[in-house]
N, C-alpha and C positions, 0 to 999 in steps of 0.2 A: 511511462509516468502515469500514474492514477489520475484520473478523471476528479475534477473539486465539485461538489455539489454546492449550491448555493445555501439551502438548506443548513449545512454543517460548516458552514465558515464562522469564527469565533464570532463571539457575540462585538467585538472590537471594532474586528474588523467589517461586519455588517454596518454596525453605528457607523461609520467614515464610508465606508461606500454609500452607503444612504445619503447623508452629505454632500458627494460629492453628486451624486443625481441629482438632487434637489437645487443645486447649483446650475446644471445643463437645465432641467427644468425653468431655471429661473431667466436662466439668460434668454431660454426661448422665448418663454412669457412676455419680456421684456421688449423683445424684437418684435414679436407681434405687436406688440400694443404701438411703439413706438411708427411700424411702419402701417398702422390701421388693416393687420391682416386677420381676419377669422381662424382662430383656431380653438380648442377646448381638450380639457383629458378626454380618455375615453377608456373604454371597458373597464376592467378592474380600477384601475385608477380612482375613476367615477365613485368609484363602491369604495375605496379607501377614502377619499374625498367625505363624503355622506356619512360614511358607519366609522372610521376609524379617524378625519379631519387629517390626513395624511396617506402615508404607505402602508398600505394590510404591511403586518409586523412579518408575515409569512413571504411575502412577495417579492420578487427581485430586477422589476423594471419597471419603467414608469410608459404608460401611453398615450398619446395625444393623437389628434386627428387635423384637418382641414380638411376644407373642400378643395378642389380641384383647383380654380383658379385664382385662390388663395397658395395653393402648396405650386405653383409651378413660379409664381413672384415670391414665394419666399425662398426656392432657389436659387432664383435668378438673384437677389439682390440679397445672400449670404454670398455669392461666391464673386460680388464685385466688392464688398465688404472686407471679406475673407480674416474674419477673427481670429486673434493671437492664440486663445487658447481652449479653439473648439474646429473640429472637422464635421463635413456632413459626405454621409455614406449613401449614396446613391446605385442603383441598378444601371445604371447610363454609362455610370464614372469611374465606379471602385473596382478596380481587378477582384476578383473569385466573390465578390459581396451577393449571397443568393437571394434577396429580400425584394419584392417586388415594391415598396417602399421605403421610404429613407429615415437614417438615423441621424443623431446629432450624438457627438463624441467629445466626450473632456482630452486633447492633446495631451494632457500631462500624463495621463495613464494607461496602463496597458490592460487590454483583455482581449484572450481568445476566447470562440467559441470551439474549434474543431479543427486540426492539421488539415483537415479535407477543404475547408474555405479559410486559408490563411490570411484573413483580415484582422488588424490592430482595428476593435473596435473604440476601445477605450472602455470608462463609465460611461453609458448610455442612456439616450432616450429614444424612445419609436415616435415617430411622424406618420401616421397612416394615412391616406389620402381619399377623400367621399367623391363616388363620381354620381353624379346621375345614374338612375334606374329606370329599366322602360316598365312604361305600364302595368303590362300585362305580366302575370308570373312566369308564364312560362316561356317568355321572353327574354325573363330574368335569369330563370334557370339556362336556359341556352347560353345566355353569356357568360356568367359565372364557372360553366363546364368549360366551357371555353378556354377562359382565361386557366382557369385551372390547369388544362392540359398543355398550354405553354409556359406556365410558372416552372411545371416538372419537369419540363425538357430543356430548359434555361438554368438550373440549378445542377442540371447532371452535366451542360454544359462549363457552366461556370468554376468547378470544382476543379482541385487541383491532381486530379488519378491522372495517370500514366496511360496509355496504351497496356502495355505488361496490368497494371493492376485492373481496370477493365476488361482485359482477358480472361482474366484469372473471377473475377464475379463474375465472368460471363458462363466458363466454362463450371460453376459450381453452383448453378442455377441464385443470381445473383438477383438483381433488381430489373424491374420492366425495359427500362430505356440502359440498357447495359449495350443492347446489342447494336443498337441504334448509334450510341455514343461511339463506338469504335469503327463502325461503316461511315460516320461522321465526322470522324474527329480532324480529317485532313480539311473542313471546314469548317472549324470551332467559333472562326471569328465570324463569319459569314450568317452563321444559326441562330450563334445568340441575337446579333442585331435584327435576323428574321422575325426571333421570339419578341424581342422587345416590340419591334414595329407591331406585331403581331398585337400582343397584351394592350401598346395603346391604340391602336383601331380598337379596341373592345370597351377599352376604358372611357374613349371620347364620343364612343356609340350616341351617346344621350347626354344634353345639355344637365350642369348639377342645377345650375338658376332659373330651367324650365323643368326641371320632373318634380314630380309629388315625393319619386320614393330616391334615397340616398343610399349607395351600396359601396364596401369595401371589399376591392378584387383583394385577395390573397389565398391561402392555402384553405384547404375547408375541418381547418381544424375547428372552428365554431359551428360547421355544418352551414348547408347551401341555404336553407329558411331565414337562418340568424344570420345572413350574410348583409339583407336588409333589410330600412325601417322607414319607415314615415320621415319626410323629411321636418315636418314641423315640431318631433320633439328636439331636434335641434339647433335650429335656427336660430335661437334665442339662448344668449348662455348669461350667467349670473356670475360673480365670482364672489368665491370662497375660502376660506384658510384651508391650508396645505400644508402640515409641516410649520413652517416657521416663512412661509411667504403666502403670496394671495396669486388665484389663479382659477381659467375659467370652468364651467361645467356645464351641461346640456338645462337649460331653463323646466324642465319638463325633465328633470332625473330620475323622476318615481318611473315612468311608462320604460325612458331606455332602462333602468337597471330591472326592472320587473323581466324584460325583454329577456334578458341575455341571464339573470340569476334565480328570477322568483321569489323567493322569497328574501331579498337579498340582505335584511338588520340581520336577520339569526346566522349567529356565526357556527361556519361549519364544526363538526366533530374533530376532536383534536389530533386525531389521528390522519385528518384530510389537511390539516393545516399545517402545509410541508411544500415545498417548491422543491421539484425533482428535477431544475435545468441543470447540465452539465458543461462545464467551460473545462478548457487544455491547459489555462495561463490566467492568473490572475494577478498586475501591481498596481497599488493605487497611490503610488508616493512617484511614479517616472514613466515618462514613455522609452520602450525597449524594440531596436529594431526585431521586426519579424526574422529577419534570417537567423539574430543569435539567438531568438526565443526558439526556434524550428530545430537549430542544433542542438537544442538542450533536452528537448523531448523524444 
């Protein structure tokens, strides 16, 4: 089965999946406010928020953030809550889930991203989580490598390959941790709790309500610099229309968005403005167990 780009899904069916994010969005919003927890959009979002009062028209998820001990009470008390018609995806909790942060999932809907981590995300929102940052840079760099090197080893764990198909990358000069995973794999479960333990010792390094600087461990696809910032441009968040609700944003959104986009009102070249994620499975009218969605592909 062909791969759906985000990008080329009818213009219909974008309008309704938008909708329905702005719904997870909403409910989270709500949750916060109601249980007095800090949270705000963050990255792109932020930039949609400011330049577009909504979701860049191009874009295909919504992101939010908390701090630390903000985001470990707002797990705790969704999952004594435990809402009718939303899940949250955790790295603790979710079988093959590779995200070293958690999601919140519309129940009603199905989405895959990839046969290889067979999770029913749903329509989504990202929850990224701010920890503290030590002082010094290159202190920061040291953890971030860090962390880094156990996100990769947790996701090649997490994944659903076979013995046989990690053979088989292995012997056709596959990926790094190919070889590892197979000398490994008779203690899958043992590794990942190692990684995890691992990524939070790294994570709780440094208090987030004593450091100056706030950092988000995850993949270094923003690059290790832009991993963190001054905690004071977000301390304080404003709230502002989104869509058709209200919702918070870093008080100080010129410094973050300058951060992370530069010049960030001039809208890119039309040819950049295209979302190239790829998902296996897309319904946004019923949740579909995994196994019949697995059989069909």
């Amino acid at each position: 089965m062909n791969k759906i780009l985000f990008s080329q899904l009818p213009s219909g069916v974008k309008a309704e999946y938008n909708k329905k994010m702005i719904g997870v969005l909403s409910f989270f919003a709500d949750f916060c406010e109601r249980n007095h927890l800090r949270y705000s959009l963050a990255y792109g979002s932020v930039l949609g928020a400011v330049r577009h009062k909504g979701i860049i028209p191009w874009d295909y998820d919504i992101d939010t953030y908390m701090p630390r001990p903000d985001y470990e009470k707002f797990i705790e008390l969704f999952k004594k809550e435990s809402p009718a018609d939303y899940h949250l995806l955790t790295p603790n909790d979710t079988p093959y889930y590779p995200e070293p942060f958690a999601k919140i999932g519309d129940k009603n809907t199905t989405l895959l991203f990839t046969k290889l981590f067979p999770v029913n995300y749903g329509v989504f929102i990202d929850i990224f989580v701010l920890d503290g940052a030590a002082e010094k840079e290159i202190e920061r760099k040291r953890d971030f490598a860090g962390f880094n090197k156990y996100i990769r080893l947790f996701r090649v764990y997490q994944s659903s390959r076979s013995i046989k198909e990690l053979l088989t990358l292995f012997f056709q000069g596959g990926y790094k941790h190919v070889a590892l995973a197979v000398i490994g794999a008779p203690f899958k479960k043992w590794i990942k709790r190692y990684c995890l333990k691992k990524m939070g010792r790294i994570s709780n390094r440094n208090s987030y309500e004593k450091s100056e600087f706030a950092i988000q461990y995850r993949d270094d696809s923003y690059g290790c610099e832009k991993s963190w910032i001054p905690k004071r441009w977000i301390e304080e968040t404003i709230i502002v229309p989104f869509e058709d609700i209200n919702v918070r944003i870093p008080q100080e959104y010129d410094s973050y968005l300058k951060h992370y986009y530069g010049n960030y009102m001039q809208l890119p070249p039309e040819d950049k403005r295209d979302d190239r994620h790829e998902i296996d499975y897309l319904n946004i009218h019923q949740n579909e167990s995994m196994k019949d969605i697995l059989a069909r592909l």
